[in-house]
N, C-alpha and C positions, 0 to 999 in steps of 0.2 A: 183787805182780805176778802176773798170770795170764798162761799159756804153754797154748795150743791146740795140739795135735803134727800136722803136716802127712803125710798120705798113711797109710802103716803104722805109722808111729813111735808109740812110747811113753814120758808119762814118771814115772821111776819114784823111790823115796824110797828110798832105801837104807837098809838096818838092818842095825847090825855085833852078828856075834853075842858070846856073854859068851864071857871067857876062860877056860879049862880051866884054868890054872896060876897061878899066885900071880907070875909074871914080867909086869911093864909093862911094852911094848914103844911107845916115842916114837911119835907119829900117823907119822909118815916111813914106817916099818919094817914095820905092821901092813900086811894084805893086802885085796887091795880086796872089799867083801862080794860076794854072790853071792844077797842073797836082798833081796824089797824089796817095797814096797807101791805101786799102780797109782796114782798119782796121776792122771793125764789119758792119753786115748788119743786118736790121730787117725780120719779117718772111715773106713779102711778101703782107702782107693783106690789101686791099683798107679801105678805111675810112670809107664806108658801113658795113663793116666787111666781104665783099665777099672775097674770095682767090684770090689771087693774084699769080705772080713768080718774081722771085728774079732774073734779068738778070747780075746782076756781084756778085762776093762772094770775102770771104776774101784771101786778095794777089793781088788782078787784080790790077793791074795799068792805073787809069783812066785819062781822062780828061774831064772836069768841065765847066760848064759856068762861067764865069770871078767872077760876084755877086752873083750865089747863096748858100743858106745853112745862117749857123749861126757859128760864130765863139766860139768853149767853149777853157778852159786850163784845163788840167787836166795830176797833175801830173808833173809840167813844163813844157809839151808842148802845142801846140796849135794845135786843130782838128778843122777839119768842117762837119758841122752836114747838113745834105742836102737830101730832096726827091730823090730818083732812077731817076725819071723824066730829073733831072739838070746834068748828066753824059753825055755826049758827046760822048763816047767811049773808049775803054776798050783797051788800049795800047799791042801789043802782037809783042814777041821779032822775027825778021823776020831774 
């Protein structure tokens, strides 16, 4: 299934980072990531309908505010769907 993200939305592939410690913690318990890859972006457009820009694109490697966005599945995995707004910054290989 493909998913087009309306207005500023973005959506993103979540990736959990590796654990520090030799402790398995059950899926319940672990904390939700913070960092992910751009799967699809919307066009840009404020809720006005004014133009807007689109400051990350697909591929960039973000990071997120802890809560925001909306969790969907699709397909067996698990995206999050999130305003442009909630990106933190756009991770770039140094």
């Amino acid at each position: 299934m493909k998913v087009k993200p309306l207005f500023d939305r973005v959506l993103i592939l979540p990736e959990q980072s590796n654990p520090t410690s030799g402790i398995i913690l059950p899926d319940t318990a672990k904390e939700r990531p913070q960092f992910g890859k751009v799967i699809a972006v919307g066009d840009g457009e404020n809720f006005d309908y004014s133009a807007g820009k689109m400051k990350v694109k697909i591929g960039d490697k973000v990071l997120f505010n802890k809560y925001a966005g909306a969790e969907i599945k699709l397909d067996e995995k698990t995206y999050i769907i999130m305003r442009q707004i909630d990106i933190i910054g756009v991770v770039e290989n140094v």
